[in-house]
C-alpha positions in Angstrom: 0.0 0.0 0.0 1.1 3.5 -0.5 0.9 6.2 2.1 0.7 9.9 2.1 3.8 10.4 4.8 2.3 13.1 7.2 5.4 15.0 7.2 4.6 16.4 3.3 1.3 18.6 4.9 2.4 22.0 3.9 0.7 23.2 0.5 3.3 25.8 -0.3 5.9 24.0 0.7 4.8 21.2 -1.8 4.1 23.5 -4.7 8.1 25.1 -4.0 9.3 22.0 -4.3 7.2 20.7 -7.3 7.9 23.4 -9.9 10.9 24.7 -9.1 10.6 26.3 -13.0 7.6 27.9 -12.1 10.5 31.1 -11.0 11.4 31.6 -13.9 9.9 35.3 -16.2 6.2 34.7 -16.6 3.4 36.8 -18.0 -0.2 36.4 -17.4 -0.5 37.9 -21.1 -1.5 35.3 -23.7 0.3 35.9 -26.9 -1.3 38.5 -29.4 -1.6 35.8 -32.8 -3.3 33.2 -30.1 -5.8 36.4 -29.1 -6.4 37.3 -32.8 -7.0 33.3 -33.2 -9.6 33.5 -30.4 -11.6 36.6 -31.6 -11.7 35.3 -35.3 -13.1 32.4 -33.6 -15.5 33.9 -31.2 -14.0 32.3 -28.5 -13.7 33.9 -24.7 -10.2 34.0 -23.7 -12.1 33.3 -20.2 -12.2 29.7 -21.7 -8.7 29.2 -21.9 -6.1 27.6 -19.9 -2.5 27.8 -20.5 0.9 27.0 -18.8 3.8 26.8 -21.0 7.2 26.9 -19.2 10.7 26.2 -20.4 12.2 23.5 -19.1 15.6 25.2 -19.0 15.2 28.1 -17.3 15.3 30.6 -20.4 12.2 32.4 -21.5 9.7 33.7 -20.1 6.7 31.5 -19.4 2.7 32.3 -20.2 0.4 31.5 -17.3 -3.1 32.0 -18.1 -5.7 31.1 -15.9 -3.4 28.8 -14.3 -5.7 27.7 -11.5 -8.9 27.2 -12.9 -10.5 23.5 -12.3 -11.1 22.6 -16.3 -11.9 19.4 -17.8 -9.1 18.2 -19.5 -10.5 15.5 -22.0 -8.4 13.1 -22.8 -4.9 14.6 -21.6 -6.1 13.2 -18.5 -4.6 10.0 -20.2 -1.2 11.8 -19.1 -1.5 11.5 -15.5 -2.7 7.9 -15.5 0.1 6.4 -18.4 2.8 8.6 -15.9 1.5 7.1 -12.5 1.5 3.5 -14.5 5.3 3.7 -15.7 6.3 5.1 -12.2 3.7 2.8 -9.6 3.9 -0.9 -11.9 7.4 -0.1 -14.3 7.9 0.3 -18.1 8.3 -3.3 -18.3 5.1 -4.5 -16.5 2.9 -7.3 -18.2 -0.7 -8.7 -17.5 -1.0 -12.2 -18.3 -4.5 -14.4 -19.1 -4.8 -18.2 -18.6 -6.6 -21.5 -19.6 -7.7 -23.9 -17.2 -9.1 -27.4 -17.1 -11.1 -29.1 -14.5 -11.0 -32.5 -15.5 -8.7 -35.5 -16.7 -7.2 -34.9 -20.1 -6.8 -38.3 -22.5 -6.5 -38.9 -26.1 -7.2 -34.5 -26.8 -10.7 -35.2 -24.7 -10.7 -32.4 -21.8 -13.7 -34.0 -19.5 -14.5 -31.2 -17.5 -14.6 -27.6 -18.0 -12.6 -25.5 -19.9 -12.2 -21.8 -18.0 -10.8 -18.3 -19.0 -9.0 -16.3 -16.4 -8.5 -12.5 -17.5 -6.0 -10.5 -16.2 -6.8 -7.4 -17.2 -4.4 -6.9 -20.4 -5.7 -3.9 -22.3 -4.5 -5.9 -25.6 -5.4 -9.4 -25.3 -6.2 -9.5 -29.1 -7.7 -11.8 -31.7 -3.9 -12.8 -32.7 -2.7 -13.0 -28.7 -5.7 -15.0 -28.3 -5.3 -17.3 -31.7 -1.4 -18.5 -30.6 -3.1 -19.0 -27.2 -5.4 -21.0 -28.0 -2.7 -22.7 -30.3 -0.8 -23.5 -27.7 -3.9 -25.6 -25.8 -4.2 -27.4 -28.9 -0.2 -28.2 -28.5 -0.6 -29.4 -24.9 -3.2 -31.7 -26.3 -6.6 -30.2 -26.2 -9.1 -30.9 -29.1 -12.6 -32.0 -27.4 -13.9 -30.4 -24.7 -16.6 -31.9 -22.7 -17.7 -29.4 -20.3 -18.5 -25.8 -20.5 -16.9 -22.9 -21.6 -16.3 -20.4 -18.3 -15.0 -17.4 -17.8 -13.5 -16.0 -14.8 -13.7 -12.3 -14.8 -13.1 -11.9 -11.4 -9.6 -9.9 -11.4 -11.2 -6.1 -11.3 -13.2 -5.1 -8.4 -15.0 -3.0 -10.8 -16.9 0.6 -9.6 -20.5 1.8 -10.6 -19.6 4.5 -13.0 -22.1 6.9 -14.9 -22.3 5.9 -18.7 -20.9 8.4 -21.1 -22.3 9.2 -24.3 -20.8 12.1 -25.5 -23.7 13.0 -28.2 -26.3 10.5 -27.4 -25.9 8.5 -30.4 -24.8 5.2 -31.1 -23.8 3.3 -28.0 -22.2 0.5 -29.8 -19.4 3.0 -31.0 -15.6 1.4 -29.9 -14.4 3.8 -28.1 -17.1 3.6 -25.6 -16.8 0.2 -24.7 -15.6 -0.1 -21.3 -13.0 -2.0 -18.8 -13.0 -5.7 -18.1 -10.8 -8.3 -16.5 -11.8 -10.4 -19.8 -11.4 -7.7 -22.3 -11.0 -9.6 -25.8 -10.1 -7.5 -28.8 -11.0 -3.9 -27.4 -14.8 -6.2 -27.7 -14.8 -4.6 -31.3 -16.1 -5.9 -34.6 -14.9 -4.9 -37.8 -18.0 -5.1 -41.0 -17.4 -5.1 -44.8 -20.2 -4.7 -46.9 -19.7 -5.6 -50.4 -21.7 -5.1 -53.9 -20.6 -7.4 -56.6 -22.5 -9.5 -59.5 -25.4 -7.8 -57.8 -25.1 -9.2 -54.6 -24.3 -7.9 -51.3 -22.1 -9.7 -49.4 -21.6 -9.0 -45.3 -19.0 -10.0 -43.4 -17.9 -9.4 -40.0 -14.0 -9.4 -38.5 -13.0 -11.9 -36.5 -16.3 -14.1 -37.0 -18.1 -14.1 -33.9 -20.4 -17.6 -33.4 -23.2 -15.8 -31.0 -24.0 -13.4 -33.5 -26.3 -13.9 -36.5 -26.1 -11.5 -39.7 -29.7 -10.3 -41.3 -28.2 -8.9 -44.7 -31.0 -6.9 -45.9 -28.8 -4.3 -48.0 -29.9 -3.4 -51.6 -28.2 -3.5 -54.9 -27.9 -0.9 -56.9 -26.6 -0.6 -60.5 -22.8 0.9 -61.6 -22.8 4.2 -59.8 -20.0 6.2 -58.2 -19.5 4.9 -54.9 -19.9 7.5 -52.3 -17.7 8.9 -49.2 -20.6 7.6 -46.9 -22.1 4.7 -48.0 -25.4 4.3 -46.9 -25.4 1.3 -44.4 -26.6 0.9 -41.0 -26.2 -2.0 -38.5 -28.7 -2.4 -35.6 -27.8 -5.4 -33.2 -31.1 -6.6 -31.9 -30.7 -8.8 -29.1 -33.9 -11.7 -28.5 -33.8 -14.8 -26.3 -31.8 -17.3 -28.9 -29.0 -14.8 -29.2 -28.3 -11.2 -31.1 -28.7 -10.9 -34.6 -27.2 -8.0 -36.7 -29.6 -6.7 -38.8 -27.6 -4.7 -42.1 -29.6 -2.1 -44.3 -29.0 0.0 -46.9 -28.1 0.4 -50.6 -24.8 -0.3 -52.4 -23.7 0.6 -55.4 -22.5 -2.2 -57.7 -18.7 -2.3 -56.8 -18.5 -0.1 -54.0 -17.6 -1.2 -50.6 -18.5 0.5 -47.2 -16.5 -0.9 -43.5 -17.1 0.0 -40.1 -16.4 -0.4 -36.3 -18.9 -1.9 -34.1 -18.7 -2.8 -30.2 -21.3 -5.8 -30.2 -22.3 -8.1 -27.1 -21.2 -7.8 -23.4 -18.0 -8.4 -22.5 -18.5 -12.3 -21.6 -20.9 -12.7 -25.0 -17.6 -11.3 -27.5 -15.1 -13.3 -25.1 -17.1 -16.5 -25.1 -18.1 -16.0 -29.6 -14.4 -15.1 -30.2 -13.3 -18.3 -28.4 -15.7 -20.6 -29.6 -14.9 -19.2 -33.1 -10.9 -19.7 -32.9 -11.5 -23.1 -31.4 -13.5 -24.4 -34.4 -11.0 -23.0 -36.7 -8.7 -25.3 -35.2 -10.5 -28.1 -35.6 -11.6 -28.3 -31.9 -15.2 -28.5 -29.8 -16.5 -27.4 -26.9 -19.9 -29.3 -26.1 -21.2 -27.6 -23.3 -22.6 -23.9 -22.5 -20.7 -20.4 -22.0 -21.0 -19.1 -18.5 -19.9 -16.7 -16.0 -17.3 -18.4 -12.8 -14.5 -18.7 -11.1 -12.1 -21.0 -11.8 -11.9 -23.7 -8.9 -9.1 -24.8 -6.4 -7.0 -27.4 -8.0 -7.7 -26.6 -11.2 -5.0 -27.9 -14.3 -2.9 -24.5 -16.2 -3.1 -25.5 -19.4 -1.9 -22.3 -21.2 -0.9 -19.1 -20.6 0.0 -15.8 -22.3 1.4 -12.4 -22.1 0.9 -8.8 -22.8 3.7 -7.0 -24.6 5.3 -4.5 -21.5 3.5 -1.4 -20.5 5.8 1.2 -22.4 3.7 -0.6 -25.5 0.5 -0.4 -24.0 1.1 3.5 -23.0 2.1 4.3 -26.6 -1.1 2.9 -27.6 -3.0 5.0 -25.4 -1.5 8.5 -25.8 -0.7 7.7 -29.5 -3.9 7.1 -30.2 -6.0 8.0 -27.0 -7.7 5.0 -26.6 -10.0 5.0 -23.7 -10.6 1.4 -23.3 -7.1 1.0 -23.0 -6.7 3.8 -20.5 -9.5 2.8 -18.5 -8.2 -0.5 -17.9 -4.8 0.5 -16.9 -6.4 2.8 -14.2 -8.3 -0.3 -12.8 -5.2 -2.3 -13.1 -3.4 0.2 -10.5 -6.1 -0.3 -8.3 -6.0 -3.8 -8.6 -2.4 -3.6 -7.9 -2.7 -1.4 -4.6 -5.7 -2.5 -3.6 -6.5 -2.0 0.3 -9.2 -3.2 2.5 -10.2 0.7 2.7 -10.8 0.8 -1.3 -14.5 0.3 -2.2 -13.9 -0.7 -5.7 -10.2 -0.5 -8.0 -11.2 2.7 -8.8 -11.1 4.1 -5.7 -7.7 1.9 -5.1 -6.6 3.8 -8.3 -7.8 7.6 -7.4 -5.9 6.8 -3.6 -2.9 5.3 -4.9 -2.1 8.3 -7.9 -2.8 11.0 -4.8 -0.5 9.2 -2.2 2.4 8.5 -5.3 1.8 12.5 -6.4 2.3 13.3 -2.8 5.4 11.6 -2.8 7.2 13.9 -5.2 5.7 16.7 -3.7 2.9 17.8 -6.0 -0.7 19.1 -4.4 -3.5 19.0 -6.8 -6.5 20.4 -4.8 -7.9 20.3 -8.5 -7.3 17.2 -9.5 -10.6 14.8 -9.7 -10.2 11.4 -11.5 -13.0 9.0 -12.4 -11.8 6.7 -14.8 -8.4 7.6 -15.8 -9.3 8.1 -19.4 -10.7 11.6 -19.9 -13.8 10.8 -21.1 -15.8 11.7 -18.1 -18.0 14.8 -17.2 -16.5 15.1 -13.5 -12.6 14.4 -14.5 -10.9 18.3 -13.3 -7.5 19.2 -13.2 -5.6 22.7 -13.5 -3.7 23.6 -16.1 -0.5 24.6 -13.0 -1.0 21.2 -11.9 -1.2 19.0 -15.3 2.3 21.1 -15.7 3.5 20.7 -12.9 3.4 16.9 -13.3 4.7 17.2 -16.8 7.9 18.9 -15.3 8.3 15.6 -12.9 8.1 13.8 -15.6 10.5 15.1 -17.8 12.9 14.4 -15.1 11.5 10.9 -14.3 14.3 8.1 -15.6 11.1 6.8 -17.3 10.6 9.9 -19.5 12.1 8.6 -22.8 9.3 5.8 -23.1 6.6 8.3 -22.1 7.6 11.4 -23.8 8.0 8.5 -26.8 4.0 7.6 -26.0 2.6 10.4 -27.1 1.9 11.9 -30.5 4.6 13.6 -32.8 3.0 16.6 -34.1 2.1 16.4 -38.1 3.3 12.6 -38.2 1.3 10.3 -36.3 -1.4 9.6 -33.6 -3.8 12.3 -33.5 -1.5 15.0 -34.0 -0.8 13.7 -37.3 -3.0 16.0 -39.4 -2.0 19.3 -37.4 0.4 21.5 -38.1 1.6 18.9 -40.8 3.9 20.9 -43.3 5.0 23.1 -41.3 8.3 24.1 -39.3 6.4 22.6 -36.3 6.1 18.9 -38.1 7.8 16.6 -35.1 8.9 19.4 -33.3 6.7 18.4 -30.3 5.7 15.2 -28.1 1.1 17.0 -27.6 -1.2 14.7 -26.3 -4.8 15.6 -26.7 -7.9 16.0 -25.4 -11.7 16.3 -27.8 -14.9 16.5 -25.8 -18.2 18.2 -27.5 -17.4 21.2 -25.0 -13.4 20.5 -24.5 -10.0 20.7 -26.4 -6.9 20.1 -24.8 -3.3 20.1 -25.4 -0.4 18.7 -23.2 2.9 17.7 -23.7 6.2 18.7 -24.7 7.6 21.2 -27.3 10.8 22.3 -28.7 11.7 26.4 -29.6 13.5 26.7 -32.7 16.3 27.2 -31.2 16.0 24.1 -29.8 14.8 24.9 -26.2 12.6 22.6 -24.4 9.5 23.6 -22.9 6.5 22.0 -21.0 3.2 22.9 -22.9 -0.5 22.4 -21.0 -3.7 24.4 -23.2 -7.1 23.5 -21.7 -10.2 25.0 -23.4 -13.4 24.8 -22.0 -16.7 26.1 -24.2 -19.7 25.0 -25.1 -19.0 25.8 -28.7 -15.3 25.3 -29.0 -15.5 25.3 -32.8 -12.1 26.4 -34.3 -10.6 25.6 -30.8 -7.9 23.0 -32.6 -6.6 26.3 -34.3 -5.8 28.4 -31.1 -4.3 25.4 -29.2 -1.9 24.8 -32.5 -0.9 28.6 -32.6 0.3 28.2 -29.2 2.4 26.1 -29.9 3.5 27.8 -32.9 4.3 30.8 -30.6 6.5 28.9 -28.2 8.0 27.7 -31.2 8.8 31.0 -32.7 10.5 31.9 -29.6 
C-alpha cells in the first residue's frame, strides 16, 4: 500500500518543491496571434487555460488562468500512463490463462474448460489465436464441459455511462473496462456489392452473432464517401442478430467499427470461433465463474510491457485502454479501505503525487481516461506533473508515448507541413465542449519547454486552431 507520509502537509511547501521552474519570467498575457485566433473564432479568452514553461530556465513562461478547475479530455490519459510507468514499471505485463477441471486423455478435456482475465488492455484476436494454439499443443481438441470465464480480477466501480452526443452506443471507443477484455470487444463489417449481390462479413467471425443482410443492390454508380449502411444489433432470447440495411452501389464497398455483445458474450463467440478454426469443440454452454481450487494451467499468455501499451493509449488516445490501466493500479494497490479498483486507483495516484511533492486540490479522476463529465484538473498542476516527468528516468518511453505533431497519432494531421512537423511530443484531449493540449515542445532554437492548453466552451469550434498557434508561438521563440 502507498501512504501519504504526514510530514509532506504544507501546500506551499509542496508546490516550491514541485515546480521549481515555475521562478522563472512569466506573464499572465496570452500571446497576441493566439488572441487574434480567439476573436476570429469567437472564443472567450475566459475559456482558456494555459501554462507553458521552459524547461531550462530561459524564456519567459505564459500563465493564463493557471488555476482554474477545467476538464481536461483526454490529456487526462497523461496523469494515469505517468502514475503506471512510475507505480507498476515500463516493463510490467498482464497475463490471461486457460484452465481445465477435468482429466485430459486422447485431446478429450472431460470437465470444464475456463478463461481467467487479467486485465491486459491488448489481449487481441492474434494474442488469443497462438493462445489457443498452444492448448491445442498441450493436447486439447474436445472439450466436454462448459466454456467459463472468470472475470473476477477487477473489483470493478458503478460508474455513470458516457455518451458524449447521445448516439450510437455501440461506438468502440465507448466500450468499457473488463478483467476479460478480448479485442478492445470490437467488430470490424465489410459490406460488399458485386454480381449484384451484397455480401456482409464481420472481423474476427463471432459464433453468438447472426447477420440479417438486408442491404440493396444498386446498379454501376459512383461509390460515395458515406455509403449508406446501417447496423442495428437486436438482441432476443436465442442470441443477437445484426440486422444490415442500406443500398450499395455495384462495386463499391462500405466498413465499419462496431462494439457488439457484453464483454463475456464477445469473449465467449471469439473463443468458440478460434476453437472451431482449429479443428476443436466445446460441447457444453458459456457461463460466467471462477475457476476452482486445483484446477490444471493448461496455457498461458502475455501482454507486450507497458511502455507498448502506453504508446497505444496516448498515440492514439484509446479509452478502453486507458480505463483498464487505471483499474489495473487499483487492482495492484488494492486496500481493505478501497471500495472498488477505482477508488484503489484515485488513492494510490494522490498518495504516489504526494510523494514527489505535487498538491493538486484540482485534480478529480473518475476513470483515468478523460472521457468523463466530472474528470478536473488545473492547467498549473497538469504542468507541474509534466515537469516531474521530464525528469522521471522513465521519461524517454513516455515522452516516446505520445503523439509527434504532423506525423502520427492524432496530431498527425496538425500542423503537418509546417516548421512545427515533429517538433513536439502533444497529447490531446476532444470532448463536445473541450480541447486540450499537453505535452512537450521544442523552440526553434532548440529549447525545451513544457506545454498544457485547456479549453473549455460550449462551442469550441475552431478551438484545434488556437491550441496549435500556441504552440507555434513557443515555437517562434
Amino acid at each position: 500500500m502507498i501512504r501519504i507520509p504526514r510530514s509532506i502537509a504544507l501546500a506551499p511547501l509542496l508546490l516550491s518543491l514541485a515546480l521549481p521552474v515555475f521562478a522563472v519570467q512569466t506573464s499572465s498575457v496570452l500571446p497576441s496571434k493566439v488572441q487574434q485566433s480567439l476573436k476570429a473564432n469567437k472564443i472567450s479568452a475566459n475559456s482558456l487555460s494555459v501554462v507553458a514553461l521552459p524547461l531550462d530556465g530561459v524564456g519567459t513562461g505564459i500563465l493564463y488562468n493557471a488555476d482554474v478547475s477545467v476538464n481536461p479530455a483526454s490529456t487526462m490519459k497523461l496523469v494515469t500512463t505517468y502514475a503506471a510507468l512510475e507505480l507498476l514499471g515500463p516493463t510490467y505485463q498482464w497475463q490471461t490463462e486457460f484452465y481445465g477441471d477435468g482429466p485430459l486423455k486422447d485431446g478429450v478435456l472431460n470437465g470444464n474448460l475456463y478463461l481467467k482475465g487479467g486485465g491486459d488492455p491488448k489481449l487481441n484476436m492474434e494474442k488469443l489465436w497462438l493462445m489457443m494454439r498452444d492448448l491445442r499443443a498441450n493436447g486439447v481438441q474436445r472439450i466436454t464441459g462448459d466454456l467459463v470465464l472468470d472475470r473476477n480480477h477487477f473489483r470493478h466501480p458503478t460508474l455513470p455511462t458516457f455518451n458524449d452526443d447521445g448516439g450510437d452506443p455501440n461506438k468502440p471507443f465507448l466500450v468499457g473496462p473488463d478483467s476479460l477484455l478480448v479485442n478492445l470487444k470490437a467488430v470490424r463489417m465489410i459490406t460488399r456489392t458485386a454480381g449484384g449481390k451484397v455480401s456482409v462479413m464481420m472481423e474476427p467471425p463471432l459464433t453468438n452473432v447472426r447477420i440479417d443482410n438486408q442491404v440493396k443492390a444498386l446498379g454501376a454508380a459512383k461509390c460515395p464517401s458515406w455509403p449508406d449502411v446501417r447496423y442495428n444489433p437486436v438482441t432476443q432470447y436465442d442470441g443477437t442478430t445484426l440486422v444490415v440495411t442500406g443500398k450499395l452501389a455495384e462495386g463499391c464497398s462500405a466498413q465499419s467499427y462496431l462494439a457488439l455483445l457484453d464483454h463475456p458474450g464477445y469473449a465467449a463467440g471469439a473463443v468458440r470461433a478460434i476453437w472451431q478454426e482449429l479443428g476443436g469443440s466445446i460441447l457444453g454452454r458459456d457461463r460466467v465463474g471462477d475457476v476452482p481450487k486445483g484446477a490444471r494451467l493448461l496455457a498461458r499468455t502475455f501482454s507486450p510491457d507497458l511502455v507498448e501499451i502506453i504508446r497505444d493509449i496516448n498515440k492514439y488516445s484509446n479509452n478502453t485502454m486507458a480505463q483498464q490501466l487505471f483499474l489495473s493500479l487499483g487492482a495492484k494497490f488494492r486496500d481493505r479501505v478501497d471500495a472498488d479498483d477505482a477508488k484503489a486507483a484515485q488513492r494510490v495516484i494522490r498518495a504516489w503525487l504526494a510523494k514527489k511533492g505535487i498538491t493538486a486540490p484540482h485534480l478529480v479522476v473518475e476513470n483515468g481516461s478523460g472521457l468523463s463529465r466530472a474528470e478536473r484538473v488545473s492547467a498549473r498542476e497538469l504542468a507541474g506533473m509534466l515537469q516531474a516527468a521530464w525528469h522521471s528516468p522513465y521519461a524517454p518511453e513516455f515522452i516516446a508515448s505520445m503523439p509527434l505533431v504532423g506525423m502520427d497519432g492524432t496530431m498527425r494531421k496538425r500542423l503537418k507541413n509546417t516548421a512545427m512537423q515533429g517538433q513536439a511530443h502533444i497529447k490531446t484531449g476532444t470532448l463536445n465542449n473541450v480541447r486540450a493540449i499537453a505535452g512537450f515542445t521544442r523552440t526553434a532554437k532548440g529549447q525545451n519547454w513544457v506545454v498544457v492548453a485547456i479549453l473549455n466552451d460550449p462551442r469550441p469550434w475552431g478551438a484545434s486552431a488556437i491550441l496549435d498557434q500556441i504552440l507555434v508561438d513557443i515555437y517562434r521563440r
